[in-house]
C-alpha positions in Angstrom: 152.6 20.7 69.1 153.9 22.4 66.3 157.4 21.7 65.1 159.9 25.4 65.3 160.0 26.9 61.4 157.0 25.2 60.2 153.4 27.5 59.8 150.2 26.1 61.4 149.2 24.8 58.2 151.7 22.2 58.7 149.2 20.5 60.6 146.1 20.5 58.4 145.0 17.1 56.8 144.3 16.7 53.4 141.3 15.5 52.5 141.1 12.6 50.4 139.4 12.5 47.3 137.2 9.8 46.9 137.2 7.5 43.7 133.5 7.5 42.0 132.5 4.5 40.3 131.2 5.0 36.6 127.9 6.0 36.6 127.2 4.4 33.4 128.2 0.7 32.2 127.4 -0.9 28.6 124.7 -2.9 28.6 124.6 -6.2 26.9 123.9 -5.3 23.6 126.1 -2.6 23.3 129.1 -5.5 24.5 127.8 -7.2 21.5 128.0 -4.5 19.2 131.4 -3.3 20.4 133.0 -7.0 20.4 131.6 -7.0 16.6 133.4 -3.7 15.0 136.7 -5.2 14.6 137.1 -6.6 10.9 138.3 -10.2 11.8 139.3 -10.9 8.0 142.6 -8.8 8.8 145.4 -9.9 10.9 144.8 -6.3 12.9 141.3 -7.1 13.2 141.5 -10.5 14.6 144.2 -8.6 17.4 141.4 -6.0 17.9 138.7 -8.4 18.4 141.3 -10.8 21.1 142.2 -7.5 23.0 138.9 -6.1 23.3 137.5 -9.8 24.7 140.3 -10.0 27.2 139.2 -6.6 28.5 135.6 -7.3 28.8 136.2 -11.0 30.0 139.5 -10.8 32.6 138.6 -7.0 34.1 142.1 -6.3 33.8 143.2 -2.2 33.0 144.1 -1.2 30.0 148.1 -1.0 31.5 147.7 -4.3 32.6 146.4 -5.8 29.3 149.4 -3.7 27.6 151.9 -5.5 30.2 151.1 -9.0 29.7 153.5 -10.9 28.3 152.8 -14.7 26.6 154.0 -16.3 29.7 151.4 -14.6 31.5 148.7 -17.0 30.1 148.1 -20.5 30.8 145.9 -21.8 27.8 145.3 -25.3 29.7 144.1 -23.7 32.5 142.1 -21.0 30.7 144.0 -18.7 32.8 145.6 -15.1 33.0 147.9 -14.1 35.9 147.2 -10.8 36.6 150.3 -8.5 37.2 150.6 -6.5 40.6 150.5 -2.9 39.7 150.3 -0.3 42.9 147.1 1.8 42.9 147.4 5.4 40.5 148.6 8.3 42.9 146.6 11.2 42.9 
């Protein structure tokens, strides 16, 4: 039953749009090579080479590894808590 003032189209669903998963990953050897390009000699490099391990070893999003905070990491546990952050609206 349609509510008074509003058009039939009112009453349409949206359709979802489905999230894809990549199609492509890096294989092993292009990890490697990646994990290598920072210059580890500088004190940017050496930030370069931690951020891009965290990402590759946690599987955290780039927001999230921008988010954490010091406390977030528990060095004798080896551990990262991972903040909640709500799904992307589309």
């Amino acid at each position: 039953m349609r509510k008074r003032g509003l058009s039939e189209s009112s009453e349409l669903e949206i359709p979802k749009r489905h999230r894809r998963l990549p199609q492509q990953i890096l294989g092993v050897n292009e990890v490697e090579r990646l994990l290598l390009l920072p210059d580890t000699e500088s004190p940017y490099g050496v930030r370069d080479r931690a951020l891009l391990e965290t990402l590759y070893s946690t599987d955290i999003r780039r927001t999230e590894l921008t988010n954490l905070k010091l406390y977030d990491l528990d060095r004798g546990r080896k551990t990262t808590l991972r903040p909640y952050l709500p799904a992307p609206s589309m």
